[in-house]
Rosetta silent file (secondary structure, phi, psi, omega in degrees, C-alpha in Angstrom):
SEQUENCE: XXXXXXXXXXXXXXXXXXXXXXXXXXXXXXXXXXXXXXXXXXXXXXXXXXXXXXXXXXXXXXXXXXXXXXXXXXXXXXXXXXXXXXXXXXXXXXXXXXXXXXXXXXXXXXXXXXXXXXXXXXXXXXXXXXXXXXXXXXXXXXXXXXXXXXXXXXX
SCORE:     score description
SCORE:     0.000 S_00000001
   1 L     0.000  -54.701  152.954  -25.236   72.669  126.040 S_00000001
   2 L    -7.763  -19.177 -157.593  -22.676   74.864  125.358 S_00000001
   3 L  -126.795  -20.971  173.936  -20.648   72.182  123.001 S_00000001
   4 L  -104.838   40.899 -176.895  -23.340   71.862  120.647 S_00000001
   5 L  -129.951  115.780 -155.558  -22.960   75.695  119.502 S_00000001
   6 L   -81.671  143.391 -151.352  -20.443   75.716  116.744 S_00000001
   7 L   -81.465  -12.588 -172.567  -16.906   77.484  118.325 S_00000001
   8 L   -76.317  141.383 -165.593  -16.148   80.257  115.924 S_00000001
   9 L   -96.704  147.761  170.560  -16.729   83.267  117.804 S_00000001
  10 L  -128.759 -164.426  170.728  -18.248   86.632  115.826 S_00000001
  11 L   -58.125  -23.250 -176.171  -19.000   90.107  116.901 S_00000001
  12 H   -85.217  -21.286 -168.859  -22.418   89.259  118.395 S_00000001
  13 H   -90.679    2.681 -169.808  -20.415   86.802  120.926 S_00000001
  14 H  -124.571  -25.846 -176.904  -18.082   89.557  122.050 S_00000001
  15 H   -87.053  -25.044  165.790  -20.489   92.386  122.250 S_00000001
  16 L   -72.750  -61.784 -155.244  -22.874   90.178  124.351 S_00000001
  17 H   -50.810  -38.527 -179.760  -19.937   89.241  127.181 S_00000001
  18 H   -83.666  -13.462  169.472  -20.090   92.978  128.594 S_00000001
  19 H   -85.284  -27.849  169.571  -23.844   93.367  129.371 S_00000001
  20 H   -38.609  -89.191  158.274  -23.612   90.140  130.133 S_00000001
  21 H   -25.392  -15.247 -157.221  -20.937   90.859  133.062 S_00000001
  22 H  -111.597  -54.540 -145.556  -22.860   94.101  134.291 S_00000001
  23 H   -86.109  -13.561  162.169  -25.996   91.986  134.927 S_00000001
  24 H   -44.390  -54.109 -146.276  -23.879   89.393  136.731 S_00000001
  25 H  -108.988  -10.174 -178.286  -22.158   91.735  138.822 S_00000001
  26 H   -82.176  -41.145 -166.522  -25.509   93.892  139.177 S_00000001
  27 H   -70.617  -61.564 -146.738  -26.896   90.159  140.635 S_00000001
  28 L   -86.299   10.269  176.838  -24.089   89.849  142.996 S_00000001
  29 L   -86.094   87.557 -137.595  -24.326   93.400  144.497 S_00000001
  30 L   -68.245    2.762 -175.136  -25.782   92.901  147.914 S_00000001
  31 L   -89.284   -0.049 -163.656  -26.598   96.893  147.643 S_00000001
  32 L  -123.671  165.216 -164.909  -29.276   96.556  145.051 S_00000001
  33 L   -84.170  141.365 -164.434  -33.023   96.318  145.618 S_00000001
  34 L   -32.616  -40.213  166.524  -35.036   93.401  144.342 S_00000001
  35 H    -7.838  -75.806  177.963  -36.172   95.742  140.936 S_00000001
  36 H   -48.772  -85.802 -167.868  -32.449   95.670  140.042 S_00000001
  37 H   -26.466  -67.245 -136.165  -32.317   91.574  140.564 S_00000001
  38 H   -74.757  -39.845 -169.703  -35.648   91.584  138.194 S_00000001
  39 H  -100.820  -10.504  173.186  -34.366   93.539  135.729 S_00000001
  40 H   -66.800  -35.449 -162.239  -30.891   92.233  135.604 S_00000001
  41 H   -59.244  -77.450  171.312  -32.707   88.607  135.633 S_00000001
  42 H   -12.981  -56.707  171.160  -34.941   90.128  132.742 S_00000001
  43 H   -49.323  -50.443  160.605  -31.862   90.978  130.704 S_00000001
  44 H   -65.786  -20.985 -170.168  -30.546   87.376  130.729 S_00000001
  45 H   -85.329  -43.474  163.128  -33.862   85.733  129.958 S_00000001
  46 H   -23.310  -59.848 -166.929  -33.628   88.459  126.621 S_00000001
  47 H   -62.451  -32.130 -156.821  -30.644   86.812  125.402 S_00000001
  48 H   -84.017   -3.894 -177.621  -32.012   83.265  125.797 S_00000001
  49 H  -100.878  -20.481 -166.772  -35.088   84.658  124.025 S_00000001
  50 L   -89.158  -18.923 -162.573  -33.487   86.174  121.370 S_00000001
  51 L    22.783   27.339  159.304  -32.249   82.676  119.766 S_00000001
  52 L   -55.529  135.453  151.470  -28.909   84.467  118.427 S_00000001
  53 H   -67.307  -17.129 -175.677  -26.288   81.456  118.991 S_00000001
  54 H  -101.257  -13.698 -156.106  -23.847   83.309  119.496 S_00000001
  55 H  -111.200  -39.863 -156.765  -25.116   85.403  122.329 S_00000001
  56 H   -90.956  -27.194  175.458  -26.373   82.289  123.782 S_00000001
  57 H   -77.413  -22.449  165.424  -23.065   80.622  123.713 S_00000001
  58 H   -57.676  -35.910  175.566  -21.635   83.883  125.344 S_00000001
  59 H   -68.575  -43.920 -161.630  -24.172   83.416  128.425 S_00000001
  60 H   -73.889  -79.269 -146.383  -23.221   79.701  128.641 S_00000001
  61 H   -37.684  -62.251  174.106  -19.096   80.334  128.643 S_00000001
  62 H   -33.772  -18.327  159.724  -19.976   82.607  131.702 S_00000001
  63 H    92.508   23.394  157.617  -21.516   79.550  133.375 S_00000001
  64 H   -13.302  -66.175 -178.510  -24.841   82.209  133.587 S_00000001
  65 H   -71.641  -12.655  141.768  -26.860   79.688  134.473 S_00000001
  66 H   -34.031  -79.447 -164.212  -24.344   78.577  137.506 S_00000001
  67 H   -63.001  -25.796 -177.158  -24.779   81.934  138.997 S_00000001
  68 L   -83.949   -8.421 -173.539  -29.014   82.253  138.568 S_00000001
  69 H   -67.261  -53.611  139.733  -29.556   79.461  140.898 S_00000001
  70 H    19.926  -55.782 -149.821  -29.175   81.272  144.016 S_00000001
  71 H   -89.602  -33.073 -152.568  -31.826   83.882  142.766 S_00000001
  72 L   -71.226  -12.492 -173.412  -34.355   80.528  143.089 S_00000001
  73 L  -135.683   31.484  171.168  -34.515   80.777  146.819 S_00000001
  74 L   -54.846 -172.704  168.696  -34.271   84.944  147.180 S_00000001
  75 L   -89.136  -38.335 -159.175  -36.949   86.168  149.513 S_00000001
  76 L   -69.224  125.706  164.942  -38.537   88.544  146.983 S_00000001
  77 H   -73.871  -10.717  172.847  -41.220   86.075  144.858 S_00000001
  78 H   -75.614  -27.555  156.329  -41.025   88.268  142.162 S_00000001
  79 H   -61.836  -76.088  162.743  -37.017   87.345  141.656 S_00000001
  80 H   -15.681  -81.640  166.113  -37.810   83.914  142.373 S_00000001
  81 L   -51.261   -4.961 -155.418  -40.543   84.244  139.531 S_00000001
  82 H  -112.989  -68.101  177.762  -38.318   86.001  137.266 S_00000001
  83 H   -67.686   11.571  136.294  -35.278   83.352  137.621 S_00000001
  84 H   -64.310  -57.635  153.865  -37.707   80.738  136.871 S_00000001
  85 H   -17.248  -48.102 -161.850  -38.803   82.458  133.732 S_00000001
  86 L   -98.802   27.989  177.073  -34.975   82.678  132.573 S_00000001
  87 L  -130.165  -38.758 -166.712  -34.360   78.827  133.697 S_00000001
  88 L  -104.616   29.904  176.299  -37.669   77.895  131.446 S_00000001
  89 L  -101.845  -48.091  166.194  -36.086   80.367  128.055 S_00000001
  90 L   -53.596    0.459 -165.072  -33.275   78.523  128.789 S_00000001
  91 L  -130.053  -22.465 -175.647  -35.199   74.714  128.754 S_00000001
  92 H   -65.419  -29.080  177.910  -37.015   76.008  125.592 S_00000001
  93 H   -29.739  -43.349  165.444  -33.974   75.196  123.824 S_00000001
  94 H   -65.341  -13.292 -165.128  -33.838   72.195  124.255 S_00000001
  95 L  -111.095  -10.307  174.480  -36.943   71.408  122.769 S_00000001
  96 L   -43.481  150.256  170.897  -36.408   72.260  119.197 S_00000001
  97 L   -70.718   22.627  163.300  -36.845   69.422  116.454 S_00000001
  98 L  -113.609    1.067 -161.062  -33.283   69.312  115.661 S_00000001
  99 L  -103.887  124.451  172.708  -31.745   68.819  119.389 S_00000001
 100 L  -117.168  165.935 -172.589  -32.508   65.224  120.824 S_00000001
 101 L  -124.757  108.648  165.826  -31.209   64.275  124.314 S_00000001
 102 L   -17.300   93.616  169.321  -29.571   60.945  124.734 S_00000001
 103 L  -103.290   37.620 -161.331  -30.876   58.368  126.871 S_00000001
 104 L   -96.080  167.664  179.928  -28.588   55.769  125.650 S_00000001
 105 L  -123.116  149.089 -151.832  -26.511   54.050  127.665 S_00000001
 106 H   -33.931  -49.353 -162.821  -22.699   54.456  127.393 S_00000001
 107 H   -49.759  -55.007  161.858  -22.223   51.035  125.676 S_00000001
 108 H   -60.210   11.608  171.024  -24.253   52.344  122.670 S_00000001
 109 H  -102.959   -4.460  153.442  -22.962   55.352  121.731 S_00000001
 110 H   -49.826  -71.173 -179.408  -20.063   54.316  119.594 S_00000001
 111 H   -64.165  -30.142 -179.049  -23.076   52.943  116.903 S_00000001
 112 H   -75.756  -16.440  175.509  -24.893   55.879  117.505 S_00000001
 113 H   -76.722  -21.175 -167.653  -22.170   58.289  116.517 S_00000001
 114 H   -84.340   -6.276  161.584  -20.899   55.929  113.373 S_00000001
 115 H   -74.946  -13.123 -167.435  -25.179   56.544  112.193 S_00000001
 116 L  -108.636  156.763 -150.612  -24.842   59.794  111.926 S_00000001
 117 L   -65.681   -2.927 -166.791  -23.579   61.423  108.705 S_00000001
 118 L   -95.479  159.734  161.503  -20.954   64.432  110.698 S_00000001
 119 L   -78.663  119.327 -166.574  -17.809   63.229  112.210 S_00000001
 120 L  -101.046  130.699  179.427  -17.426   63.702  116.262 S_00000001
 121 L   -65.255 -178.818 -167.194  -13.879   64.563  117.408 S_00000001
 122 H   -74.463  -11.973  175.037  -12.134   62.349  120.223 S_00000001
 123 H  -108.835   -2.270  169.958  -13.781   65.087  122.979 S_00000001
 124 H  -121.717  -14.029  157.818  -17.345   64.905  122.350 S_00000001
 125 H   -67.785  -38.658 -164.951  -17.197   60.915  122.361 S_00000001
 126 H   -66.320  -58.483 -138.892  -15.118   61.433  125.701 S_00000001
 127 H   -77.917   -3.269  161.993  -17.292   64.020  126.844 S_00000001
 128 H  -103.775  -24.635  167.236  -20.862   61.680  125.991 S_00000001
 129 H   -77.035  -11.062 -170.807  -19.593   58.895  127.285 S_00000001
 130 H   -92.155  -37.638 -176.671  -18.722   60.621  130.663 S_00000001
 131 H   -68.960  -29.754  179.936  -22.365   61.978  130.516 S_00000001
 132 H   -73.046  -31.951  171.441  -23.789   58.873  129.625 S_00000001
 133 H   -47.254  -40.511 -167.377  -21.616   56.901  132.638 S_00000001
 134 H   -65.992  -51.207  151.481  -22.962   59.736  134.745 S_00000001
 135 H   -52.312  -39.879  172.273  -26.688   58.675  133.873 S_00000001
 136 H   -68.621  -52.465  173.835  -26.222   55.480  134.856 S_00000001
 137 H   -18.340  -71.427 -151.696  -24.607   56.204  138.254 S_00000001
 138 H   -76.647   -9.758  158.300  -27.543   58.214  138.575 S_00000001
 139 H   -62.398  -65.977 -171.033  -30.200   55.999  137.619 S_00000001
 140 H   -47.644  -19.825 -154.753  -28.755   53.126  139.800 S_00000001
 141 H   -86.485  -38.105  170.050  -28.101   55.354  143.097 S_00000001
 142 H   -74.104   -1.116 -174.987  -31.986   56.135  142.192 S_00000001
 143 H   -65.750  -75.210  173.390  -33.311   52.126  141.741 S_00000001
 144 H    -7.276  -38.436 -171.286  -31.319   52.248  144.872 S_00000001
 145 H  -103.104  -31.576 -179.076  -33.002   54.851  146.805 S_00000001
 146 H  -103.093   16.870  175.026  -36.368   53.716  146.351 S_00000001
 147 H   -84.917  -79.173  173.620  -35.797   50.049  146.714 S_00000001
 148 H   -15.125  -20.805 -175.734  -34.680   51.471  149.898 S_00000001
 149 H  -112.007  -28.470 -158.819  -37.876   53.625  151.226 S_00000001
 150 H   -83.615  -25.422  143.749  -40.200   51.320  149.956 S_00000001
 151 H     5.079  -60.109 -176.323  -38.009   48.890  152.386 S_00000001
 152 H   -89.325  -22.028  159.018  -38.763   51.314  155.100 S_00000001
 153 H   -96.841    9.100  148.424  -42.113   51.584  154.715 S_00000001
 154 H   -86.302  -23.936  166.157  -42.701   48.333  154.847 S_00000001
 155 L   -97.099    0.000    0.000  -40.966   47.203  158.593 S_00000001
């Protein structure tokens, strides 16, 4: 996601990176009591709520959403619930009318980049074609898996 946030950096993207870092490092502090985890969580789901771009691309360079996964299998359900929250501020994004999600398959992205009117450098063809190769893999290995069970539950 990160790559579709245009790279010039401003004052909102540099001013984000240190609370950013605190609530990170607040997360990874095995001294603090589920509250802290809630409200650090709480802090991150802000930015992703906030729909500043710049803020949001600051959470992404940290790999933020890397680091909450963890939180998904704390003990506390209230963490748990929290870091879902910030994984579905984080999914709204995605859902806007201008952001579509490929489902093409690698052969067919070369016409889909020459319809559209912007130019793509040589690293976001490489870098959609490795996602779309990636989607196939993972379609086949899934054909794959359930050719395979229904297999077993038939002998």
């Amino acid at each position: 996601m990160s790559f579709l946030i245009p790279m010039n950096r401003t004052a909102a993207y540099y001013n984000e990176l240190i609370p950013i870092a605190e609530s990170l490092s607040r997360l990874y502090n095995p001294d603090l009591e589920k509250a802290g985890k809630r409200c650090s969580l709480a802090m991150v789901r802000s930015v992703f709520q906030t729909g500043n771009s710049d803020k949001i691309k600051a959470c992404l360079d940290m790999r933020v959403p890397k680091h909450l996964v963890h939180f998904l299998q704390d003990s506390d359900q209230e963490v748990r619930k929290e870091c879902l929250y910030t994984y579905l501020e984080m999914s709204k994004g995605l859902q806007d009318d201008d952001f579509e999600v490929i489902g093409k398959h690698a052969a067919n992205l070369k016409r889909e980049f020459s319809k559209q009117g912007f130019t793509k450098t040589a690293f976001d063809l490489h870098k959609a074609i490795s996602m779309a190769s990636q989607s196939e893999v993972l379609d086949a290995q899934a054909k794959i898996d359930k050719k395979n069970a229904t297999e077993r539950r038939g002998t």
